[in-house]
DRENTORVO-578372 format. One line per field, with one value per residue (C-alpha): residue in one letter; x, y, z; residue number from 0. Coordinates in nm, 4 decimals. Layout:
<rs>
residu: c(a;...)
px: c(X;...)
py: c(Y;...)
pz: c(Z;...)
num: c(NUM;...)
</rs>
This chain:
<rs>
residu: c(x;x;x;x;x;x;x;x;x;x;x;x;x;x;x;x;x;x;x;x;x;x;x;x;x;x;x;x;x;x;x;x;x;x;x;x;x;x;x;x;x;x;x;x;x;x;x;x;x;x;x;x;x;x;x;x;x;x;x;x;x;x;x;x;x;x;x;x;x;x;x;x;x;x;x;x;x;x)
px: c(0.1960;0.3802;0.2304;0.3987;0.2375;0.2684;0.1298;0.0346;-0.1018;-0.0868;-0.2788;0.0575;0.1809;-0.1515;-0.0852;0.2331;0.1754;-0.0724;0.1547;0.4161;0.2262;0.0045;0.3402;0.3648;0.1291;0.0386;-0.2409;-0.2308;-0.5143;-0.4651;-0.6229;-0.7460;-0.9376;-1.2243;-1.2265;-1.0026;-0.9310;-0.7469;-0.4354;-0.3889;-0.7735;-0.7217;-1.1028;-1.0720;-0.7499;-0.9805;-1.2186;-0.9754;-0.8834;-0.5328;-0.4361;-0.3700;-0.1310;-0.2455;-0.1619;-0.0633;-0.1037;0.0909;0.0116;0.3062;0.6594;0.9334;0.8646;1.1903;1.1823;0.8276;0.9392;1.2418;1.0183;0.7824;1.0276;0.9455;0.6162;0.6602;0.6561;0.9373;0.9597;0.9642)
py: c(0.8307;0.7691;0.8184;0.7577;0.6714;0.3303;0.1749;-0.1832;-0.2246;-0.6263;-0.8510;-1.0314;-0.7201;-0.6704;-1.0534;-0.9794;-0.6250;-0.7559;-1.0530;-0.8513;-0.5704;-0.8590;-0.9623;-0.6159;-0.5614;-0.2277;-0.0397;0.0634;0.2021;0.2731;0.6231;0.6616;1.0143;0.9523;0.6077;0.4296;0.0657;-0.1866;-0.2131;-0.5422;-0.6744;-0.7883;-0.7146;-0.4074;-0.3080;-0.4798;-0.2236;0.0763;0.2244;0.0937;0.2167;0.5268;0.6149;0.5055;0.6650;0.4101;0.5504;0.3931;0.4046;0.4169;0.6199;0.2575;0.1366;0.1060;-0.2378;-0.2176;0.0694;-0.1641;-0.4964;-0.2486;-0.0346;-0.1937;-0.0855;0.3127;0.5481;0.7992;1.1512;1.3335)
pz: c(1.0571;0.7237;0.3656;0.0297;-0.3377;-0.4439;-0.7344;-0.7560;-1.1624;-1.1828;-1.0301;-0.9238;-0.7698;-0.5273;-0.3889;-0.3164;-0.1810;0.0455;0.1515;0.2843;0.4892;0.6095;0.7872;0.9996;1.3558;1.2787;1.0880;0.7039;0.4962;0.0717;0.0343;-0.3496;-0.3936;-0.1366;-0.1164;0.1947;0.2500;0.4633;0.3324;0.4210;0.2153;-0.1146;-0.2146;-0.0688;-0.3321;-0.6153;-0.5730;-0.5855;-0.9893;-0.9758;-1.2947;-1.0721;-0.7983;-0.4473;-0.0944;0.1397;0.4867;0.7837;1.1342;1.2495;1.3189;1.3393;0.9569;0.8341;0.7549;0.5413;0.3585;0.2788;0.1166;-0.0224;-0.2066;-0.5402;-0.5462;-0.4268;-0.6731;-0.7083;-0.6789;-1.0120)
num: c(0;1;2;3;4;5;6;7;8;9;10;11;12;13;14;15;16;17;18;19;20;21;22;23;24;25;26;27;28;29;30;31;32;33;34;35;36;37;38;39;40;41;42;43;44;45;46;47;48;49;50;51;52;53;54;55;56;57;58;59;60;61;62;63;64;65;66;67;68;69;70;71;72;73;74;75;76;77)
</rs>
């Protein structure tokens, strides 16, 4: 399993989020505080606070090329 912070604060940025991990077989959740949803459900983003920093949790150890198309949206390290 991989987890970085990604934010996604437009509405443009959550259709295109959801477009490209929509494109990958395996299993991602968005982890804000206590609430968890399918990475891959647009309603299920809506109902996160996404003025905030969200987990994305992937099930899986081979993600190279994800982390590559979704590298606009992870936040960095400060």
């Amino acid at each position: 399993m991989k987890s970085v912070t990604i934010r996604l604060s437009l509405v443009e940025n959550v259709n295109k989020f959801v477009n490209i991990v929509s494109a990958f077989p395996y299993e991602m959740d968005l982890r804000a505080g206590r609430h968890v949803v399918d990475a891959k459900s647009i309603l299920g983003i809506f109902s996160l606070d996404l003025s905030r920093p969200i987990t994305l949790e992937i099930y899986a150890e081979d993600c190279g090329e994800l982390m590559e198309k979704i590298r606009p949206f992870v936040e960095e390290d400060k």
